[in-house]
C-alpha positions as CSV (number, residue, x, y, z in Angstrom):
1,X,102.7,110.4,102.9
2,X,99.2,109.8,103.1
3,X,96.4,108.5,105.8
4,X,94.4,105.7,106.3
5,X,91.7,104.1,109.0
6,X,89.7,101.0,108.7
7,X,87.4,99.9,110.7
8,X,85.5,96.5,110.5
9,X,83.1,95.6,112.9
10,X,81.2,91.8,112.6
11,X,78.8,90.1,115.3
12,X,77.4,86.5,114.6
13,X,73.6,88.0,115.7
14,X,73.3,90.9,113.8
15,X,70.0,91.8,114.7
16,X,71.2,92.0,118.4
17,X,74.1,94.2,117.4
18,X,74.4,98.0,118.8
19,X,74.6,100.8,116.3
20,X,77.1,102.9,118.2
21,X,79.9,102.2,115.3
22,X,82.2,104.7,114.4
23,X,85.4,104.6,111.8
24,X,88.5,106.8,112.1
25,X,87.9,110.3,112.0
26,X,88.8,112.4,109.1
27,X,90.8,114.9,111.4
28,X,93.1,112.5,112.8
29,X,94.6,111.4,109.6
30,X,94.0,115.4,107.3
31,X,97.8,116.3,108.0
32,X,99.1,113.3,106.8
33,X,97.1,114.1,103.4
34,X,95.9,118.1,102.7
35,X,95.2,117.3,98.9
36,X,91.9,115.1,99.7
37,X,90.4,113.4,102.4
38,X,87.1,111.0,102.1
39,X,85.3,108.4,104.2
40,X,83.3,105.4,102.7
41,X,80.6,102.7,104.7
42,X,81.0,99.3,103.5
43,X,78.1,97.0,104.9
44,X,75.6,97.8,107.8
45,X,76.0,96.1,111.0
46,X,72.2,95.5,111.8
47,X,71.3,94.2,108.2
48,X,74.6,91.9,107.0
49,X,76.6,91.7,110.2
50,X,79.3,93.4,109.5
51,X,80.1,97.1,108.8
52,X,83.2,97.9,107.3
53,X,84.5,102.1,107.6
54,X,87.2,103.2,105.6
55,X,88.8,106.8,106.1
56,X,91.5,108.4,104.2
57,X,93.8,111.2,104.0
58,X,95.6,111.7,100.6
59,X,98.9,114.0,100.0
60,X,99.4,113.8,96.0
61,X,102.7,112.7,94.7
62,X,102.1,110.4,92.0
63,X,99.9,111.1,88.9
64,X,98.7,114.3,86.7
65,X,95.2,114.6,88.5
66,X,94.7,113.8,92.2
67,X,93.1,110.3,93.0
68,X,90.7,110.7,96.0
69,X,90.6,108.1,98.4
70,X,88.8,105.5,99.7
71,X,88.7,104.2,95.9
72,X,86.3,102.1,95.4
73,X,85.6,100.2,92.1
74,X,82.3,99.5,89.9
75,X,82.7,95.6,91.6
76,X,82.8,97.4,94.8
77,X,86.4,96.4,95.7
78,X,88.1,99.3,97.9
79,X,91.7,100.4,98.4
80,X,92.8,102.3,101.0
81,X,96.9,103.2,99.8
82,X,100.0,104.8,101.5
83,X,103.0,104.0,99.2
84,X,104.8,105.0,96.1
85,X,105.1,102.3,93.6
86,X,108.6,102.5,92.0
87,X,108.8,99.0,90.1
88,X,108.5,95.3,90.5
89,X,105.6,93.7,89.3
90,X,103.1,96.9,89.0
91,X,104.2,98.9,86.4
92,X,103.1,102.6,86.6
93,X,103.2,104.5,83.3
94,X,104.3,108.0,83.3
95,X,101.5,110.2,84.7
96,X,99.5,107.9,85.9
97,X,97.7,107.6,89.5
98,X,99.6,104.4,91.0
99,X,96.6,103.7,93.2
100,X,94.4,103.2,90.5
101,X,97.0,101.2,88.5
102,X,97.1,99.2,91.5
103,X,93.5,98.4,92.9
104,X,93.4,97.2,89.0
105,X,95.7,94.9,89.5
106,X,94.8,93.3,92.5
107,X,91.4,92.7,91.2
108,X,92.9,91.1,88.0
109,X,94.8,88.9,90.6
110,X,91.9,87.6,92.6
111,X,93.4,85.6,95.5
112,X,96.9,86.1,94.6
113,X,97.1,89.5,96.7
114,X,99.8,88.8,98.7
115,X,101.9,87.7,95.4
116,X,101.3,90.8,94.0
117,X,102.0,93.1,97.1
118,X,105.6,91.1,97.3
119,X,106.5,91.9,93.8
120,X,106.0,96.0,94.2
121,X,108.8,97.7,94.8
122,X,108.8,100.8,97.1
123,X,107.4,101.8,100.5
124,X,103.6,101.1,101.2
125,X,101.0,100.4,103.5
126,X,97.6,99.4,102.5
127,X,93.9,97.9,103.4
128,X,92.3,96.3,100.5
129,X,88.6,94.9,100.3
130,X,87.7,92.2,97.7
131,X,83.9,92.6,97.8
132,X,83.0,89.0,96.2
133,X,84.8,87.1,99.1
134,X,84.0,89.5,101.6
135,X,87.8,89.6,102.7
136,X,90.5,92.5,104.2
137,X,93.8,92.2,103.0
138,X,96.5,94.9,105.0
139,X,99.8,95.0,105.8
140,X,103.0,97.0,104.5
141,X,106.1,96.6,102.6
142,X,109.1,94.3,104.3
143,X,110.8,97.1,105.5
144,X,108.0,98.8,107.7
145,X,108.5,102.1,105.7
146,X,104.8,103.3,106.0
147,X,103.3,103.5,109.6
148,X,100.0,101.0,110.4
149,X,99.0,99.8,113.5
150,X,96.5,97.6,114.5
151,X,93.6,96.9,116.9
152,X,91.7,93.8,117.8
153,X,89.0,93.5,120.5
154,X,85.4,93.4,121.3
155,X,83.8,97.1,121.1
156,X,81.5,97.2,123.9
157,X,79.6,100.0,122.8
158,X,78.4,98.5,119.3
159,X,77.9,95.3,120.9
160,X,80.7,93.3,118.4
161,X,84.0,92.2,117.4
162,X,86.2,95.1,115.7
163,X,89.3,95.3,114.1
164,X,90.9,98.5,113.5
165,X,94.0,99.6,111.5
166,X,95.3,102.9,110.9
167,X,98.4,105.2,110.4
168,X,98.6,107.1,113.5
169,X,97.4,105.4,117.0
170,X,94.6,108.1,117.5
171,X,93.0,108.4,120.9
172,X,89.9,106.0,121.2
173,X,87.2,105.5,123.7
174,X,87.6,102.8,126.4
175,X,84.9,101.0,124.6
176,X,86.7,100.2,122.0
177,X,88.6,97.5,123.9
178,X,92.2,97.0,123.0
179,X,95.2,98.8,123.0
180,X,97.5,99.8,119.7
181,X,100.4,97.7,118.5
182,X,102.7,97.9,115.5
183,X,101.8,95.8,112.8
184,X,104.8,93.7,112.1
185,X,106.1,94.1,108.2
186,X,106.7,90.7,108.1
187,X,103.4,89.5,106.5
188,X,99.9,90.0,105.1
189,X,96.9,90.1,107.3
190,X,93.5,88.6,105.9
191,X,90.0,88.7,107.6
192,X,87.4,87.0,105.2
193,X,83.6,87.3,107.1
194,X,82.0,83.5,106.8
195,X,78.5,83.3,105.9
196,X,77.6,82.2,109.4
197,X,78.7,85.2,110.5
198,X,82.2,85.1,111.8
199,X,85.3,85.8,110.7
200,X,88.3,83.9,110.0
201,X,91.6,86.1,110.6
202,X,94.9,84.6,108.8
203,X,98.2,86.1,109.3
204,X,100.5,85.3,105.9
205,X,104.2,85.3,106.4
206,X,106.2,87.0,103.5
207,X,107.3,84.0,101.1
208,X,110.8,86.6,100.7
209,X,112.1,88.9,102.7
210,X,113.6,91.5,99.8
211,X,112.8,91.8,95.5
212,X,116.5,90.8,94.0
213,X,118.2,94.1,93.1
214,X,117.4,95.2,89.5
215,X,120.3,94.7,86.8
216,X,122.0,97.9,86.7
217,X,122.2,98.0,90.6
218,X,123.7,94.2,90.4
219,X,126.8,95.9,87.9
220,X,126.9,99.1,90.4
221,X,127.9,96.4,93.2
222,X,130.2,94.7,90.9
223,X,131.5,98.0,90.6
224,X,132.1,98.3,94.2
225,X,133.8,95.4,94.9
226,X,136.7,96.0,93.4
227,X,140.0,96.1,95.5
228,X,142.7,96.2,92.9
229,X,143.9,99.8,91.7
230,X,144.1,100.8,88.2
231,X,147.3,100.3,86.3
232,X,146.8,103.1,83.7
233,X,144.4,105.9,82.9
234,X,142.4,104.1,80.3
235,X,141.3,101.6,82.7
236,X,140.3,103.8,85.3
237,X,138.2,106.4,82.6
238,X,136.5,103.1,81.8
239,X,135.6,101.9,85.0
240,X,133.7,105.8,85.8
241,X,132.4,105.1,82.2
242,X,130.4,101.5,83.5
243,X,129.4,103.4,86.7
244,X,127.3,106.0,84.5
245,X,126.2,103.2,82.0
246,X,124.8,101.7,85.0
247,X,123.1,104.9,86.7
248,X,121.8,105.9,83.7
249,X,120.0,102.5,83.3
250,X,118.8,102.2,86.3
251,X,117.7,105.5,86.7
252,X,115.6,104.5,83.3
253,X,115.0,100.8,85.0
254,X,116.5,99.1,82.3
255,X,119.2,96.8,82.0
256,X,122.3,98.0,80.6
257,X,122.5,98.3,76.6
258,X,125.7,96.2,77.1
259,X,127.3,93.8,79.6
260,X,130.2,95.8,81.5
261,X,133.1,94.2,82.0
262,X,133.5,94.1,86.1
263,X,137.3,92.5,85.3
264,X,139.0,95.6,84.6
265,X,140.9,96.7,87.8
266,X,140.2,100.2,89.6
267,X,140.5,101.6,93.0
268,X,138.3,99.6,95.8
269,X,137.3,102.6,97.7
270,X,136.7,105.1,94.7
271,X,134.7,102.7,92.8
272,X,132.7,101.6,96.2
273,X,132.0,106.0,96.8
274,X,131.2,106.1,92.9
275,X,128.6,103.4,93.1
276,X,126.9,104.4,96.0
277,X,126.3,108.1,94.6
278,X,125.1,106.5,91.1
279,X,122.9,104.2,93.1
280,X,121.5,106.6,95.5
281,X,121.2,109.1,92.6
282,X,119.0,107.1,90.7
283,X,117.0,106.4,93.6
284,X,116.6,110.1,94.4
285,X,115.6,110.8,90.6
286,X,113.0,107.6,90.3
287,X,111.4,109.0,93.4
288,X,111.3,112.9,92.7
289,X,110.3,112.8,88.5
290,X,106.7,112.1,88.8
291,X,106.3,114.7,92.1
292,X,103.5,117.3,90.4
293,X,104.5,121.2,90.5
294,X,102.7,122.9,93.6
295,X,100.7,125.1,91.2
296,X,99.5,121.9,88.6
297,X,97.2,119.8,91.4
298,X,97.7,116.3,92.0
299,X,97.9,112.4,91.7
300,X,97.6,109.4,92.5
301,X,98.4,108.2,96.3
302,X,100.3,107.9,98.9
């Protein structure tokens, strides 16, 4: 998994602002990510009032080439990713760096971030910076499977209001004044900097907790719940024969090339064992068959 640090700093007086900012350091985050690390400055404190500092740490797994991070567009939009995108509503073609695909699709979506970061399917956490509105989106998938935490205070040293996000709660000075805490995976976070200078923080519950299971894994639990045993061979051959239909589609994300018949009897607990290694089989597959050979280089994020 990869690493990432964010740092956003914002005063109301900007010319009365210290200069003593600092974002996450590269070396707290490079064993999280050995293939590439990279740190971008987004504003200056003394001259806009805020000062935004993005770090990142990325370990290729997705993708033929390896995308360096922080990624920043020709709009000047930023992502900062930690995730593996294995469906939903961002679709990653074959090869392809699924950070790219993805900062491209939430600029396409504008204000609809947290619509589209509901609909991807697979373990993430991110920052995101739309340059035009001058607004942070973060937060992680429902199930908290990628570590951020979070900071807010006022940093005494540069004189402002910080927030600060990263993967690993890294040592900081006393200045910085706050302590660590989980971010909870239960929302989106949003800080959009106001022209007058301050900053208005929103906390966005999720509008669903999970995505609905994809087709083929809806049959596999069909599958599963069947309690009455076969009466003959035939019936029992074609009940292992709708369990592979349904791995095999899943395993290619599409739906089955025809409806199985759930009906037909079988045994409850040989059909409940026999979808749970199709469906965790076609989990391990979707996850592992884009994973670049050691000797090739790498791809796109996190």
């Amino acid at each position: 998994m990869c690493g990432i640090g964010v740092v956003l700093y914002h005063s109301r007086t900007a010319e009365a602002a210290g200069s003593a900012t600092t974002g996450i350091p590269v070396h707290a985050l490079q064993r999280r990510g050995p293939d590439a690390q990279g740190e971008l400055v987004v504003g200056r404190l003394e001259v806009s009032g805020y000062e935004l500092r993005l770090t990142a740490a990325v370990l290729h797994l997705r993708g033929r080439a390896c995308q360096p991070q922080p990624l920043q567009s020709a709009a000047g939009d930023v992502l900062l990713w930690n995730g593996e995108v294995f469906g939903g509503g961002v679709a990653v073609a074959d090869g392809e760096s699924d950070t790219a695909r993805l900062l491209a699709v939430l600029r396409a979506a504008g204000e609809a971030v947290p619509e589209v970061l509901e609909s991807v399917h697979g373990p993430w956490a991110l920052a995101y910076w739309h340059a035009a509105s001058r607004t942070l989106w973060y937060g992680r998938d429902g199930l908290g499977r990628r570590s951020l935490v979070r900071m807010e205070g006022a940093d005494a040293a540069a004189g402002c209001s910080t927030l600060r996000l990263c993967s690993v709660a890294v040592p900081l000075p006393a200045s910085a004044g706050g302590e660590w805490e989980e971010l909870p995976a239960c929302g989106i976070g949003c800080v959009r900097l106001l022209p007058d200078g301050t900053a208005s923080h929103l906390w966005l519950p999720r509008r669903a907790s999970l995505p609905p299971p994809p087709p083929a894994a809806a049959t596999l639990l069909a599958l599963s719940q069947r309690e009455t045993p076969p009466t003959d061979t035939a019936a029992a051959e074609a009940a292992e024969a709708a369990v592979e239909a349904a791995l095999e589609a899943a395993a290619a994300e599409e739906e089955p090339a025809a409806v199985v018949d759930v009906s037909a009897p079988t045994n409850g607990a040989s059909s409940a064992a026999a979808a749970l290694l199709a469906a965790l089989s076609a989990a391990v597959r979707r996850r592992v068959c884009g994973v670049p050979a050691l000797a090739g280089g790498g791809g796109g994020g996190g």
